[in-house]
VORO-540399 format. One record per residue: residue in one letter; x, y, z of N, C-alpha, C in turn. Coordinates in steps of 0.1 Angstrom, whole numbers, plus 5000, padded with zeros to 4 digits. Example, Ala and Ser with C-alpha at 12.3 -4.5 7.8 and 13.67 -1.06 7.14 Angstrom:
2
A513249435078512349555078513249675078S512849785071513749895071512950005079
This chain:
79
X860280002061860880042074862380002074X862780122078864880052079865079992091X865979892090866179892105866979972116X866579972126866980052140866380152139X865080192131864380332134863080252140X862880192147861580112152861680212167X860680252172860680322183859380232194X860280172202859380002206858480122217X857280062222856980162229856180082247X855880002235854979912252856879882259X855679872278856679882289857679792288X856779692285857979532280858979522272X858979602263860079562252860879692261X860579822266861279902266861979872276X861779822290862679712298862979612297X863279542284864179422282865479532272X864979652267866279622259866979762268X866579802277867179862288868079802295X867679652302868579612310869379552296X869379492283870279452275871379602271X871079672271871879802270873079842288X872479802295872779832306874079662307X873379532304874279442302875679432299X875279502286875779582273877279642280X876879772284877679852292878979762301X877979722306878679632321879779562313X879379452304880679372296881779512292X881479612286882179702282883279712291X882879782303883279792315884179682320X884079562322884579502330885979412315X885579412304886579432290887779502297X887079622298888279732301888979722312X888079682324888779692336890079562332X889679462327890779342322892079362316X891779452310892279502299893479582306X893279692316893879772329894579682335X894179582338894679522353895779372344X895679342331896679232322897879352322X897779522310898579602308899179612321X898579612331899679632348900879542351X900179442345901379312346900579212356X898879222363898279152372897979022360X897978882370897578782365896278712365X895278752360893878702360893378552362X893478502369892978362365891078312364X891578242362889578212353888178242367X888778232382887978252386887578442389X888678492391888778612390888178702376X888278642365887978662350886678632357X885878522360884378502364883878642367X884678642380883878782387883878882386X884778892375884879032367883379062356X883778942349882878992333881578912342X881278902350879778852355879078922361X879979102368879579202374878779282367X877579282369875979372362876379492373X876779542383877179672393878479762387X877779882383878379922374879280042380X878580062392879880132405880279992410X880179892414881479782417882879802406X882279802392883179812382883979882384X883280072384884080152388885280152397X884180132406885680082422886780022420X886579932410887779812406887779912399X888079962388888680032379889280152388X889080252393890080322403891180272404X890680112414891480092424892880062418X892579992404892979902395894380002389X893880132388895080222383896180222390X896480232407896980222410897680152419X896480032426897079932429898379842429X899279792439900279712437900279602435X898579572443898679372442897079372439X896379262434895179222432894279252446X895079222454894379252468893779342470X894479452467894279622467892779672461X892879562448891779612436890279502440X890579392450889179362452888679302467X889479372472889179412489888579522494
């Protein structure tokens, strides 16, 4: 058997690696939103970075990512 052609089937494995795929995503996401709002010239500090990459709400993300494009001050992006 090669790996990654395993097709898991009981309910259990198939919601653990759902919400790890969905995890998955969110880190992607909140990377990027970082990534947006450093290129802006915004200054991230560690507790802010917390509540970024700790966000599993993947329209929160969103929101902040909109907001994030155009925003003037941090305020803007998480008010």
């Amino acid at each position: 058997m090669q790996a990654g052609t395993y097709e898991w089937k009981s309910d259990f494995a198939l919601k653990h690696i759902a919400e790890g795929e969905a995890r998955g995503e969110a880190g992607g996401e909140a990377k990027l939103l970082l990534t947006v709002l450093e290129t802006r010239g915004f200054t991230i500090d560690d507790d802010l970075r917390e509540r970024i990459t700790t966000c599993q709400d993947h329209e929160q993300l969103h929101t902040w990512a909109r907001r994030a494009a155009t925003a003037e001050s941090l305020d803007e992006v998480f008010t």
